[in-house]
C-alpha positions as a Markdown table, in Angstrom:
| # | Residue | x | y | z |
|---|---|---|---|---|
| 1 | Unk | -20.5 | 60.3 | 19.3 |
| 2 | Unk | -17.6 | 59.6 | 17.5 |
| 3 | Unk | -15.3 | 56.8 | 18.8 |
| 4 | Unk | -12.5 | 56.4 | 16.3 |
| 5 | Unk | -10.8 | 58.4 | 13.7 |
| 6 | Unk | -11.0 | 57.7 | 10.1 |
| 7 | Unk | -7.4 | 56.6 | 10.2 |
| 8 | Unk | -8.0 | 54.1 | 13.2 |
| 9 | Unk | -10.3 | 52.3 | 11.5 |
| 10 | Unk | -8.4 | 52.5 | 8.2 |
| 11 | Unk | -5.9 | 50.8 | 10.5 |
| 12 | Unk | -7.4 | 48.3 | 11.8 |
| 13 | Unk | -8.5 | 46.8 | 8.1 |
| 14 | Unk | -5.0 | 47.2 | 7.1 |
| 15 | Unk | -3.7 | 44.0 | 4.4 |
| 16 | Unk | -1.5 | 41.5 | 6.0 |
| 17 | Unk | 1.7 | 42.3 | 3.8 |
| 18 | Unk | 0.8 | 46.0 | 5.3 |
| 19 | Unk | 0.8 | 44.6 | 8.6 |
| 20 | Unk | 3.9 | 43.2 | 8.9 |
| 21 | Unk | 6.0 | 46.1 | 7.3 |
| 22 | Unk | 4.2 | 48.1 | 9.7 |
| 23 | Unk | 4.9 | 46.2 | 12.7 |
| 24 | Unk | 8.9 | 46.0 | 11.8 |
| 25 | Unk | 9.1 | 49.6 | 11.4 |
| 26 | Unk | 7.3 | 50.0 | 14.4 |
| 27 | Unk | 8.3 | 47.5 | 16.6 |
| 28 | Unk | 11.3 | 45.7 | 15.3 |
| 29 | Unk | 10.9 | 41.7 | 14.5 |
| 30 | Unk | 9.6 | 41.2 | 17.9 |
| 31 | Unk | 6.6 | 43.2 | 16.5 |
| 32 | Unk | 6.8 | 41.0 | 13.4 |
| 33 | Unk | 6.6 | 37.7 | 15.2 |
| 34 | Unk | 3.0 | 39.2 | 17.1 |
| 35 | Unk | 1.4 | 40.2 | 14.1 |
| 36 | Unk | 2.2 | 36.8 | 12.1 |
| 37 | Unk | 0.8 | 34.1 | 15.2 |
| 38 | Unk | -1.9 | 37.0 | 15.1 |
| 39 | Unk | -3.0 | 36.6 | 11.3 |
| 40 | Unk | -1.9 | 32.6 | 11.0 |
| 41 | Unk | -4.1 | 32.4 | 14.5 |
| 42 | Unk | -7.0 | 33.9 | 12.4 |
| 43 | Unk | -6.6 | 31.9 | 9.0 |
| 44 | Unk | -6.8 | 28.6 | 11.1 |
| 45 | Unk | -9.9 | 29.8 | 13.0 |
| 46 | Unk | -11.5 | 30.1 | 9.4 |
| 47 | Unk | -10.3 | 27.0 | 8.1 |
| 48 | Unk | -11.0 | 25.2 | 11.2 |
| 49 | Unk | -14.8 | 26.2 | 11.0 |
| 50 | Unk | -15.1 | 25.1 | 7.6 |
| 51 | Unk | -13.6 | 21.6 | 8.5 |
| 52 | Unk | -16.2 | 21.5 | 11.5 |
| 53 | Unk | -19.3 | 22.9 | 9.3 |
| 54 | Unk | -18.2 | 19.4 | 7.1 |
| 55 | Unk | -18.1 | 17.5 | 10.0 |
| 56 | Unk | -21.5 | 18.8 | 11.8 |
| 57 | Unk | -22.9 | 18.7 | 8.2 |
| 58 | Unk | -22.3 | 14.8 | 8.0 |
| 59 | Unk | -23.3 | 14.6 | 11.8 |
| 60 | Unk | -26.4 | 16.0 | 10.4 |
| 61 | Unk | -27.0 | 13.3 | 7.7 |
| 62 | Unk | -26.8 | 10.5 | 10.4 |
| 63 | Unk | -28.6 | 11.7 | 12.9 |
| 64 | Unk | -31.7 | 12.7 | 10.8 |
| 65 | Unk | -31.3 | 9.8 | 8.3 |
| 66 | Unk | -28.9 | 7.5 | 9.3 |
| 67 | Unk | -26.0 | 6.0 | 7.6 |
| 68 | Unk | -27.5 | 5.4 | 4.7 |
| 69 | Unk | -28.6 | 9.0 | 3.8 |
| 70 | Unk | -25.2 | 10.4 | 4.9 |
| 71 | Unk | -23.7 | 7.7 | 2.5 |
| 72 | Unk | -26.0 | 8.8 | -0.4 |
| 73 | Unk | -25.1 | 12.5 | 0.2 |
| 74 | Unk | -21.4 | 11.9 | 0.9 |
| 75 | Unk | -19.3 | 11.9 | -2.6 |
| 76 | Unk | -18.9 | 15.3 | -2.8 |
| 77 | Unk | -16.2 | 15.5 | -5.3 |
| 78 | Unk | -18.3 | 13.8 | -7.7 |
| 79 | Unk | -19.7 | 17.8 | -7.7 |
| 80 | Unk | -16.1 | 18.7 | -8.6 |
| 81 | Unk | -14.9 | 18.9 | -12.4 |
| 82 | Unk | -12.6 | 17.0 | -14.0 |
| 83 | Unk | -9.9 | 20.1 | -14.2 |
| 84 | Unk | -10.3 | 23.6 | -12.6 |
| 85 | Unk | -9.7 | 22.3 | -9.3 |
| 86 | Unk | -7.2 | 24.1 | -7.0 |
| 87 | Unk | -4.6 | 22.1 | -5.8 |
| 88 | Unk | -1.6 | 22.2 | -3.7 |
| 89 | Unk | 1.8 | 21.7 | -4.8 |
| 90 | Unk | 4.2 | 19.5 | -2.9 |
| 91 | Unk | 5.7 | 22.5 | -0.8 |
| 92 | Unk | 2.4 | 23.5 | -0.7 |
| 93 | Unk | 1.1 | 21.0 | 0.6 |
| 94 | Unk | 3.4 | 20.5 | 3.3 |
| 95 | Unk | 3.3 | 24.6 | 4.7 |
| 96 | Unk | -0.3 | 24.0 | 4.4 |
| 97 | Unk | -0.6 | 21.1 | 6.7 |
| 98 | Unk | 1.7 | 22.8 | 9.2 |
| 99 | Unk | 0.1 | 25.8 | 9.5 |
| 100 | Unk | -3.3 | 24.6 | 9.6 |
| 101 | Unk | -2.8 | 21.6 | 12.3 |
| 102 | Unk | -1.6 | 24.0 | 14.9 |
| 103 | Unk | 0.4 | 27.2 | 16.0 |
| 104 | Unk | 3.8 | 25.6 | 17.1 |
| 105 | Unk | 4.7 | 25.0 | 13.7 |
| 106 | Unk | 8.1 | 24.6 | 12.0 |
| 107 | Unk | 6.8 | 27.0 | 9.0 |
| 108 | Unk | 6.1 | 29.8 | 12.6 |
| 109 | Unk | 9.4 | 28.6 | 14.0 |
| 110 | Unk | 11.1 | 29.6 | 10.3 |
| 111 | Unk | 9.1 | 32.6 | 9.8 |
| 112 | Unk | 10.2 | 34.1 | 13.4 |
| 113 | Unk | 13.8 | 33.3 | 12.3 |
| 114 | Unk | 13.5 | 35.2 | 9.5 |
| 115 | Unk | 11.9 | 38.1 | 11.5 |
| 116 | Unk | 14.6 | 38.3 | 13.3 |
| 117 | Unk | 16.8 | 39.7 | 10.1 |
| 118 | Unk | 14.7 | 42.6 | 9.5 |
| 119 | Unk | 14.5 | 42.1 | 6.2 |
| 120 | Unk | 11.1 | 43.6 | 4.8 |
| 121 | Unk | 11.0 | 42.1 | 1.7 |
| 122 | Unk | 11.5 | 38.9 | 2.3 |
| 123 | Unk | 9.5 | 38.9 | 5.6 |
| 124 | Unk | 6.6 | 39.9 | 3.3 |
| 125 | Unk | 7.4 | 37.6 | 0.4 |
| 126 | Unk | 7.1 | 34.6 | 3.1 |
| 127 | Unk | 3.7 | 35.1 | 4.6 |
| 128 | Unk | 2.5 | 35.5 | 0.5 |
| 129 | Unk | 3.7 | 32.3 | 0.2 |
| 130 | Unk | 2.1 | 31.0 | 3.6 |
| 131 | Unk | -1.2 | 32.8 | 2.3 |
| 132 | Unk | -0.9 | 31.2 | -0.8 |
| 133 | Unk | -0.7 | 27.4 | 0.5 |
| 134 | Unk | -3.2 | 28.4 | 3.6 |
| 135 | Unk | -5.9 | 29.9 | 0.8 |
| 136 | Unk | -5.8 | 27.2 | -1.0 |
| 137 | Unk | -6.0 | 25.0 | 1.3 |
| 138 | Unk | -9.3 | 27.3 | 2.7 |
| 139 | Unk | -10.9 | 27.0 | -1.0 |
| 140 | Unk | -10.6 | 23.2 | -0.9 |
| 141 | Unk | -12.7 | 23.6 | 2.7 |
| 142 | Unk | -15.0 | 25.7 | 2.2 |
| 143 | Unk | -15.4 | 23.9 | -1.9 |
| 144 | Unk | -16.2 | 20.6 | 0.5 |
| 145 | Unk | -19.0 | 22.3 | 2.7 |
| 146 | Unk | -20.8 | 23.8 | -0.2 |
| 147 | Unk | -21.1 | 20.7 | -1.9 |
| 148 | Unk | -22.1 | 19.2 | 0.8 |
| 149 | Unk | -24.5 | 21.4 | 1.0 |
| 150 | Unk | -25.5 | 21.3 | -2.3 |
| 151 | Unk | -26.1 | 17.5 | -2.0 |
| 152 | Unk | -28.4 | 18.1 | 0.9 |
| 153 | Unk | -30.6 | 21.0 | -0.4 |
| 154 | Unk | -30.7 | 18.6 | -4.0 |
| 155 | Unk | -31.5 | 15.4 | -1.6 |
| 156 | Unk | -33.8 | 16.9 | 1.3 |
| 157 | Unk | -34.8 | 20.4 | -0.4 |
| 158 | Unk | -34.8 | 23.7 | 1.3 |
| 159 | Unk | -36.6 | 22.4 | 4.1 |
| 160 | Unk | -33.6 | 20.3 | 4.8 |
| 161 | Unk | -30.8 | 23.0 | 4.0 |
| 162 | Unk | -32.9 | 25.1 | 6.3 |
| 163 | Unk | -32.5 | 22.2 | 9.1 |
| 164 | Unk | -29.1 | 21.3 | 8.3 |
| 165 | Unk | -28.1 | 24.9 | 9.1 |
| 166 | Unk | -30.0 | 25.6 | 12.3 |
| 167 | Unk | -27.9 | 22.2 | 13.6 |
| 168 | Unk | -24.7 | 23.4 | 12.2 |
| 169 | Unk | -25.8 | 27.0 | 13.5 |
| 170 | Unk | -26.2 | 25.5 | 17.1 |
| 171 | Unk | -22.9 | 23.9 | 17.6 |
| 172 | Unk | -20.4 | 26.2 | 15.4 |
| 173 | Unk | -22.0 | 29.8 | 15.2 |
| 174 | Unk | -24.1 | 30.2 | 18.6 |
| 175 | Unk | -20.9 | 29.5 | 20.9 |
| 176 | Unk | -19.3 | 32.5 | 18.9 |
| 177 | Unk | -22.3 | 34.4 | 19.0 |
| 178 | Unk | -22.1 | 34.5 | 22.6 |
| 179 | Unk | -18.5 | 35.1 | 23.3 |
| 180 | Unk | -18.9 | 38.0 | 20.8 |
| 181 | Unk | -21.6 | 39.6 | 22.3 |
| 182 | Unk | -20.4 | 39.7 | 25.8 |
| 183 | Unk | -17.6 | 42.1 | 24.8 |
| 184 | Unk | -17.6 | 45.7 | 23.9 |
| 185 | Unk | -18.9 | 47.1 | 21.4 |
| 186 | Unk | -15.2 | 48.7 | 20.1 |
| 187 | Unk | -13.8 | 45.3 | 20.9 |
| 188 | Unk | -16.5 | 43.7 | 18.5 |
| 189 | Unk | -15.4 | 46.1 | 15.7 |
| 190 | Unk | -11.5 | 45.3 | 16.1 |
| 191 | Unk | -12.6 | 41.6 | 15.9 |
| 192 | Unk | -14.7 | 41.8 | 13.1 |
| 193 | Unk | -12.3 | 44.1 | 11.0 |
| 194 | Unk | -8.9 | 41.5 | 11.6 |
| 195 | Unk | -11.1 | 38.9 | 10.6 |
| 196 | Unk | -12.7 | 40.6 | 7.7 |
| 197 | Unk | -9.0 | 42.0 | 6.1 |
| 198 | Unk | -7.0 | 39.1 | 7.1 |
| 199 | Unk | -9.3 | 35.9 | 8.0 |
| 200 | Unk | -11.2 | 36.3 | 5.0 |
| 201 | Unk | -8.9 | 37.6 | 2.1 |
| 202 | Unk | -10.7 | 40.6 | 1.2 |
| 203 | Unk | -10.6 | 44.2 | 0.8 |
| 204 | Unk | -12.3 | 46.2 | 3.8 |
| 205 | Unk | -13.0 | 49.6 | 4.6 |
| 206 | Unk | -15.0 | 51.0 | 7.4 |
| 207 | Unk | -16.6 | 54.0 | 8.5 |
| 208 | Unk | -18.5 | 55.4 | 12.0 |
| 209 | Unk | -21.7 | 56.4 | 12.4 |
| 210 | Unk | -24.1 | 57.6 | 15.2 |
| 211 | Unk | -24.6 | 54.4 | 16.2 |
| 212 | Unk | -22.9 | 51.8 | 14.5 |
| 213 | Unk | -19.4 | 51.0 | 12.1 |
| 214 | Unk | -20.6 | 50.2 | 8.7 |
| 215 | Unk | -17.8 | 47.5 | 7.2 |
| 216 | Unk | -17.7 | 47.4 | 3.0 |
| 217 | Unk | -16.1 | 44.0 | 1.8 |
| 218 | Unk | -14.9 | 43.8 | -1.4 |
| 219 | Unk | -15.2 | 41.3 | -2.7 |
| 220 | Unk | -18.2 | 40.3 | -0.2 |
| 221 | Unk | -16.1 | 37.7 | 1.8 |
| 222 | Unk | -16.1 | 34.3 | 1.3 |
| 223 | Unk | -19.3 | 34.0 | -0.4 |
| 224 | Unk | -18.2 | 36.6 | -3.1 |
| 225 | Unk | -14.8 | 35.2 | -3.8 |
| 226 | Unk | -16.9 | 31.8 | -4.4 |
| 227 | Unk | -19.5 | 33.0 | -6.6 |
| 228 | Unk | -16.3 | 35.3 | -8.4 |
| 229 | Unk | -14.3 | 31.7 | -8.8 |
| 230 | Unk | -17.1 | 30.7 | -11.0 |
| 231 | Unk | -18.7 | 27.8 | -8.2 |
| 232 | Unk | -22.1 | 28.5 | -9.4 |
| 233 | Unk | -21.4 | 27.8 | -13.2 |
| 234 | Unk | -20.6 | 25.4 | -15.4 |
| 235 | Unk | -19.0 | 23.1 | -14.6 |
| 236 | Unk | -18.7 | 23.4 | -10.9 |
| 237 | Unk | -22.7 | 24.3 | -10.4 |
| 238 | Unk | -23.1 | 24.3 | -6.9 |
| 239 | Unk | -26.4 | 24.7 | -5.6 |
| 240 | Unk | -28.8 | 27.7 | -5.4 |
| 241 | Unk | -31.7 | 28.4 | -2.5 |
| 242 | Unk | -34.9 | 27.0 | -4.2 |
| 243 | Unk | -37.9 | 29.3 | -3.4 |
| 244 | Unk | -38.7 | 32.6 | -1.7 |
| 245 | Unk | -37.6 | 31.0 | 2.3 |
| 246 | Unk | -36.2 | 32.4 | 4.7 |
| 247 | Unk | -33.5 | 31.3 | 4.7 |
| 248 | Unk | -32.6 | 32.1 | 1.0 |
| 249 | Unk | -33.3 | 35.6 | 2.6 |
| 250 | Unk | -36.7 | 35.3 | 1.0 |
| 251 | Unk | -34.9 | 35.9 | -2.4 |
| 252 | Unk | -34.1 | 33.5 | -5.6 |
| 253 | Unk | -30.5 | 34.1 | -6.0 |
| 254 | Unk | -28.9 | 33.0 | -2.6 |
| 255 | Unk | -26.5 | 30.1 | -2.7 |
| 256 | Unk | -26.5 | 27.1 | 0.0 |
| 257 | Unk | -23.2 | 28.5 | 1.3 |
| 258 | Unk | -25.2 | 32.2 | 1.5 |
| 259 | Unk | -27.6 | 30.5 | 3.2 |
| 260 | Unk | -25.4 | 30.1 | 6.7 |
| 261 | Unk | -26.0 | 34.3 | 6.7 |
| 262 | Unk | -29.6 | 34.1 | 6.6 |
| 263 | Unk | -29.7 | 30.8 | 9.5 |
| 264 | Unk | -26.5 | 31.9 | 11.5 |
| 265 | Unk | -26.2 | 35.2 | 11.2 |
| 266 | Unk | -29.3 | 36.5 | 11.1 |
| 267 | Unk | -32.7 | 34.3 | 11.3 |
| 268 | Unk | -31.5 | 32.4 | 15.2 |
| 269 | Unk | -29.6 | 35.3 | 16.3 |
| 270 | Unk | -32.9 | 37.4 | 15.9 |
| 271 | Unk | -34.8 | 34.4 | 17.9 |
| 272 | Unk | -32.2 | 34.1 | 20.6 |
| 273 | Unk | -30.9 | 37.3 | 21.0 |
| 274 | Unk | -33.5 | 39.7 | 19.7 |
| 275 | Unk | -31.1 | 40.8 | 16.6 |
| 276 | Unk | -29.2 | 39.9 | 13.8 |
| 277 | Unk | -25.0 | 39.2 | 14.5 |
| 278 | Unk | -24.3 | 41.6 | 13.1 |
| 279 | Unk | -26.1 | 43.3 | 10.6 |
| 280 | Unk | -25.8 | 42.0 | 7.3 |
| 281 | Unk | -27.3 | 42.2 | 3.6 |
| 282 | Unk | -26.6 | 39.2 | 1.2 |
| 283 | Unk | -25.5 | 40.5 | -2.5 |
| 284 | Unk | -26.6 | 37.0 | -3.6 |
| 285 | Unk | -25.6 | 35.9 | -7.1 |
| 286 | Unk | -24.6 | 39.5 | -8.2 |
| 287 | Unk | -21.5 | 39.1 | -5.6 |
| 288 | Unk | -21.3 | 43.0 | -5.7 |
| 289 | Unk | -19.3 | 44.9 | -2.9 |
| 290 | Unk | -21.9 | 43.9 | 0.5 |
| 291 | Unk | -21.8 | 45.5 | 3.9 |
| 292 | Unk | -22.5 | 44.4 | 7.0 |
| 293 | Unk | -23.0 | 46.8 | 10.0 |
| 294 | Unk | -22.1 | 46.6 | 13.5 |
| 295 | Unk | -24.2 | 48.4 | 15.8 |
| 296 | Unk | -23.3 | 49.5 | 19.3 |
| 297 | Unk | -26.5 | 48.0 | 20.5 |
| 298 | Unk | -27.4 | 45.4 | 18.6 |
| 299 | Unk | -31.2 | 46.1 | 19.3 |
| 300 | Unk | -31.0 | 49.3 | 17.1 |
| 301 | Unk | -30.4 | 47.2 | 14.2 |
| 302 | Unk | -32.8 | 48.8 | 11.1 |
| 303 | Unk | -36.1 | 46.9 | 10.7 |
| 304 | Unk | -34.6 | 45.7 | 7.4 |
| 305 | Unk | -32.4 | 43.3 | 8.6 |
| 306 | Unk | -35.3 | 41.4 | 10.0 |
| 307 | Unk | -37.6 | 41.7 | 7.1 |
| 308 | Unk | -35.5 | 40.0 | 4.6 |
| 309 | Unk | -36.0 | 37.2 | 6.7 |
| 310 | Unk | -39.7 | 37.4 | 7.3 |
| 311 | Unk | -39.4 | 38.6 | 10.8 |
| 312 | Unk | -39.5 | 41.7 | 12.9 |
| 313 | Unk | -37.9 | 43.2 | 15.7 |
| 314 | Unk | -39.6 | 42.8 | 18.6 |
| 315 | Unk | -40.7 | 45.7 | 20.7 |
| 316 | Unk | -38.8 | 47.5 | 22.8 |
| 317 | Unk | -39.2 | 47.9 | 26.6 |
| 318 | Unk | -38.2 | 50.9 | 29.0 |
């Protein structure tokens, strides 16, 4: 059964910058306006998750070892080197806080007035300087949580990563999990494919099959564009999964922020639901092109997904 075309899914992982001349030569700056709250609505939701995942993450420290632990694995930018570190300019810094502290902002409220003048070029040269401020902003996040979780898995060990995640996983992934779920399964694809091309910076390409849409990132995500920037080298050297566990997907080269795929996306979704959300294989330290596979019934998902994690799918009923 074939559901969408090749050029309806090449569509729907369309660029931003491709977006928006799209949508003025499609439907005028009204259009424009639509798609920007649409892609600034889905930066925030990933920045916002990596300032919660922080904030669960110290929530963590105190409630399994008080103030004192959370204190001793706290100074996070004591991980961060001396130069090499993004930063925000001024401007930067000011688009950036506008943007990311809520949608009624006066960077919107100038980007819609410029909408309204149809002019391409500069409509699209604004949102690459919005990107560039919001991503930046993003890297400083998600730099935060990693080192965060660095400090953990070098204070508490794998053990405690593995903990850590399963209490970030219950307040931050499984609420998501379950609102994505209960929609349709071409609805979870549209989802998954705006926030693939546009929440999460990268290339995307998809393509049907029988019974699921198999999604390429290129880089792989967030984790890729990390491991790309050089977070795992010197002198940055966040940590690395210690140990064949499941949650380092039972592998040697999976990094504490690869580890949330194996806990949130894979290892409780498997215990809750009966399968992985969605279907995904870690590249690891090789930060090669991954995939990850949405499947119109999750239950079909191949008995792969659940082996990398030391599990297997349970039996099915009729």
């Amino acid at each position: 059964m074939t559901t969408f075309s090749q050029a309806e899914l090449d569509r729907m992982c369309r660029p931003p910058g491709q977006r928006l001349s799209d949508a003025l030569r499609e439907g005028g700056p009204a259009e424009v306006k639509a798609v920007y709250r649409l892609m600034e609505n889905l930066i925030r939701d990933i920045t916002d998750l990596y300032a919660r995942w922080s904030a669960v993450t110290v929530g963590w420290l105190i409630d399994r070892h008080g103030y004192d632990g959370a204190a001793r694995a706290f100074p996070v930018h004591e991980l961060w080197p001396s130069d090499g570190v993004p930063h925000l300019t001024g401007t930067e810094a000011v688009m950036a806080r506008d943007v990311l502290r809520g949608p009624d902002s006066a960077t919107a409220a100038d980007f819609a007035t410029l909408a309204d003048t149809g002019d391409e070029d500069a409509i699209v040269l604004r949102w690459q300087e919005i990107h560039a401020a919001s991503y930046t902003a993003e890297t400083l996040r998600r730099d935060t949580v990693t080192a965060l979780l660095t400090l953990v898995n070098d204070t508490y060990g794998t053990e405690g990563l593995e903990d850590c995640l399963r209490y970030a996983t219950d307040v931050i992934w499984a609420p998501r999990m379950g609102a994505d779920l209960a929609r349709a399964p071409e609805d979870r694809l549209r989802s998954w494919a705006e926030k693939m091309s546009v929440g999460h910076n990268g290339g995307v390409t998809v393509v049907e099959e029988p019974d699921r849409w198999v999604f390429t990132l290129d880089p792989c995500g967030s984790c890729g564009r990390q491991i790309l920037d050089g977070r795992y080298r010197d002198p940055w050297r966040f940590g690395v999964v210690r140990g064949r566990h499941p949650v380092g997907f039972l592998r040697e080269d999976i990094t504490v922020y690869q580890a949330h795929v194996a806990m949130a996306h894979t290892i409780v979704p498997i215990e809750r639901v009966g399968a992985p959300w969605p279907a995904m294989r870690c590249a690891g330290l090789a930060a090669t092109p991954c995939e990850l596979a949405i499947y119109r019934d999750p239950h079909t998902a191949g008995p792969e997904y659940y082996e990398q994690v030391g599990l297997t799918p349970r039996p099915t009923t009729h």
